[in-house]
N, C-alpha and C positions, 0 to 999 in steps of 0.2 A: 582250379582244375578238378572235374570231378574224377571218382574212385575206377569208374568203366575209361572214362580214358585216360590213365595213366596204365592203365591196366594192356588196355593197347597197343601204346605206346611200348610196353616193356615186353611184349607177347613177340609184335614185330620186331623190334630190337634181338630178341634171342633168337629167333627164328632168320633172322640175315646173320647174327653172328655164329651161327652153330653152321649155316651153308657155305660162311666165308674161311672159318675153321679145317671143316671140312675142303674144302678146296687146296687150300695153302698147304696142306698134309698129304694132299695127293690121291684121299679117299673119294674123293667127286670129282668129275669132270668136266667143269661146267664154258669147256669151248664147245661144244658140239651139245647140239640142241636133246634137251632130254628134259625128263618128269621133275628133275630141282630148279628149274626155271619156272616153273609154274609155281615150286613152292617158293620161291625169290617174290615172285610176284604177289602171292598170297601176303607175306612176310613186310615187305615193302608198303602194301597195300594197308595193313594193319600199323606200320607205324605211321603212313601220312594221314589215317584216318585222324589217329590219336591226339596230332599234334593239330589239325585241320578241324576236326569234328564233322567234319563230311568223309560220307561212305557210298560209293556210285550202290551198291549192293542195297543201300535204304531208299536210295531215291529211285531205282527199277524197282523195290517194290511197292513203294508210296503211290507210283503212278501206275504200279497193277490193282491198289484198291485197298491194299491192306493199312491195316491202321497203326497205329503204336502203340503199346501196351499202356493203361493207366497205373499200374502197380511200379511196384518199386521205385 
């Protein structure tokens, strides 16, 4: 597994546990639709990439034209 997706994997990870935290505490409210769902989803989004190695976000832009970097 390489270093970018582990990295993801751990990004997502703390980004759903700091929303799930955050809720069980009573600081967020996340029954009624609001802006921590989107970052639920961003969060979510970043751990299935990590574990997947698919990101819908690479492939809308692969098939806009854009390449992939040769470096690193």
């Amino acid at each position: 597994m390489s270093i970018e997706r582990i990295v993801r994997i751990v990004v997502g990870f703390f980004i759903l546990l700091s929303l799930t935290l955050a809720h069980t505490t009573g600081t967020a409210d996340l029954s009624s639709m609001s802006w921590l769902w989107f970052t639920a989803f961003v969060g979510a989004n970043l751990f299935q990439s990590g574990l997947t190695n698919w990101c819908p976000l690479v492939s809308i832009l692969k098939k806009a034209g854009l390449k992939d970097s040769a470096c690193c």
